[in-house]
C-alpha positions, 0 to 999 in steps of 0.5 A: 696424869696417870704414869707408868715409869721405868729405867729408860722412860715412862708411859703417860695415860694423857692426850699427847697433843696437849702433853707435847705443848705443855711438856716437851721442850723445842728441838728435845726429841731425837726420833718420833716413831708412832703409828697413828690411828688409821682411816679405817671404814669400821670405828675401832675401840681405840679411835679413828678419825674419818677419812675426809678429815684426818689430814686436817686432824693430824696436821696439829699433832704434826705442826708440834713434831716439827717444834719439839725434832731436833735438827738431826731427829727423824719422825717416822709414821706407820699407817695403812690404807684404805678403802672407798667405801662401796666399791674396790678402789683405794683412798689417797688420804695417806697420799695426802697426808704425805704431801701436807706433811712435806709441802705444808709444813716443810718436813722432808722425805728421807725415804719410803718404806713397805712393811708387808706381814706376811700373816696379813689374812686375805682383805677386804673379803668382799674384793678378795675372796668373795669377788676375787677381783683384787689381791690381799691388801698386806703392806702398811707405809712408813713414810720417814721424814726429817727436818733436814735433809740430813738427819742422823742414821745408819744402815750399818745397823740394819744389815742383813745376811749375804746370800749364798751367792753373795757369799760365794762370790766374795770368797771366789772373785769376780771380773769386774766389768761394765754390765750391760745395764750400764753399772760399773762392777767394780772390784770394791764389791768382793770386799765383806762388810759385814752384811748386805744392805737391806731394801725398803721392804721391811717383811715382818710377821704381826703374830703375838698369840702368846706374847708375855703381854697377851697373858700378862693382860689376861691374868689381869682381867685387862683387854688387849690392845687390839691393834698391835704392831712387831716388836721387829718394827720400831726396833729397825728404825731406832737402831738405824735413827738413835744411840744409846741415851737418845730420846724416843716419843711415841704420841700414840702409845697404845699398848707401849710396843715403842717403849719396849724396844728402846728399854731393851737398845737402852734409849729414853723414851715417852709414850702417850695413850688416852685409854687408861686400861691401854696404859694399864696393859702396857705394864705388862711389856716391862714386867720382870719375866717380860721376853719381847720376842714373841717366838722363832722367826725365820730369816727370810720370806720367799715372795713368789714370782708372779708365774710361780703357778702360771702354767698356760692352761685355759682360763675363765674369761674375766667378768665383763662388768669388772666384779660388780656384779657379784657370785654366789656359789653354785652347789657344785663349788663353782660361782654364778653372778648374783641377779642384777634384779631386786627379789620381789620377795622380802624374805628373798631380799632380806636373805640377798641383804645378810649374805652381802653384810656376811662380806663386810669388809674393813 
């Protein structure tokens, strides 16, 4: 097996189902964090499993999760949605990957999280842009689980800044009271512990346009792997799961992000990719100008309410047929349905056909 090893830990260019049966001993790894391969509708260079079948295939990858977790380890899995083909209507198969994972093989569910990118462009187009009938699909799932109901964390780790407010009343007081709601407020909430406690929605950037990575596998004459997650999201769940010294796997390594953070939080790590040129890439997080920030962040992104632009004016109505029938653009800008009749013509057809696949959509 092909390796790249490190301080910390090393990326293995070997199928992680078999390295984790050969290699990995019972109860040895204190956090899997990964992000396996989508069930996407377009194939993906790096490999995607169909829909109807991804439960089964992930459930042999899961069943040695289980083995190889201490007691007190998390595995935490990012994956995204997806879309039934043809029409705008969601699939469950992450649903149902979630539930076989916790009924099945009796792992439990600590917590969900949401991470939204708020760079996410506007898909599928064909819903979002073209018939405007849905609204940007921009939050992937992170579903942590554990073996216990008591896995090893933190959320002292994760604190973020008190708002001006917050910060106001902890220097000015308060009268503690009963809310209307029912809370309790107490006076223990003026006390500053440091930071306030995040929620479950994790608002994280995907952008590395000039990431060391990206020039390192160009300079290289490497392609990039083309489905990169923040360096910002594996870092949240290994500071708030691991110490220092613990280790870390990451059975779907890709371009080795997971093995990055935790070589700069000083945690052991292994990660497993199938495509050499992937593990070749992956050279390129630890070399030695390496900066796995990939520019300035700001500290928060505002989500608007959702009356933000409301302002009562007169609308259109909305499309009777819910969007099946879809607009073409008139020449003054404005949308008209699409004939509901095939074009007599097969130069007309062949034209309604290339203006339909222009929206194709993942």
């Amino acid at each position: 097996m092909d390796e790249f090893v490190t301080e910390y830990g090393r990326i293995i260019n070997t199928d992680s189902l078999t390295y984790m049966r050969s290699s990995v001993a019972d109860e040895s790894i204190d956090l899997i964090f990964t992000s396996p391969p989508f069930a996407l509708l377009r194939k993906k260079d790096y490999g995607n499993v169909a829909e109807d079948e991804y439960v089964d295939w992930f459930e042999a990858f899961a069943r040695e999760f289980y083995r190889i977790l201490k007691p007190s380890g998390s595995l935490v899995i990012d994956i995204g949605g997806s879309w039934i083909p043809g029409q705008p209507t969601r699939s469950l198969y992450h649903f149902e990957l979630l539930i076989m994972l916790c009924r099945k093989l009796e792992f439990h569910l600590a917590q969900e999280f949401y991470w939204w990118n708020p760079s996410k462009l506007p898909t599928p187009a064909e819903w979002v842009n073209v018939r405007r009938i849905r609204v940007k699909d921009a939050v992937n799932s992170l579903f942590w689980l554990a073996k216990t109901p008591w896995p090893k964390a933190g959320n002292r780790r994760v604190l973020t800044p008190y708002s001006d407010s917050m910060l106001d009343l902890i220097e000015n007081g308060y009268q503690a009271k009963r809310r209307p709601s029912g809370h309790d407020i107490s006076d223990k909430f003026q006390r500053n512990n440091g930071g306030a406690i995040p929620p479950n929605l994790l608002a994280i950037p995907n952008t590395e346009s000039n990431s060391h990575y990206l020039r390192y596998c160009k300079e290289q004459g490497i392609k990039p792997h083309p489905a990169r997650f923040p360096a910002r999201l594996p870092e949240y769940f290994v500071r708030m799961l691991t110490d220092e010294g613990d280790l870390v796997f990451d059975p779907f390594g890709g371009s080795c992000v997971t093995g990055e953070v935790c070589e700069s939080l000083k945690r052991c790590w292994i990660c497993c990719e199938t495509v050499p040129e992937y593990v070749a890439g992956a050279k390129g997080r630890f070399a030695p100008s390496a900066n796995s920030s990939s520019g300035a962040e700001p500290g928060y992104y505002k989500i608007y309410s959702s009356s933000a632009l409301w302002n009562e004016a007169t609308e259109d109505s909305l499309p009777a047929d819910g969007g099946r029938t879809r607009p073409v653009p008139k020449q003054n800008g404005s949308a008209a349905p699409l004939p509901t009749t095939a074009p007599k013509d097969k130069k007309a057809k062949h034209k309604s056909d290339k203006i339909i696949q222009r929206s194709l959509f993942d």
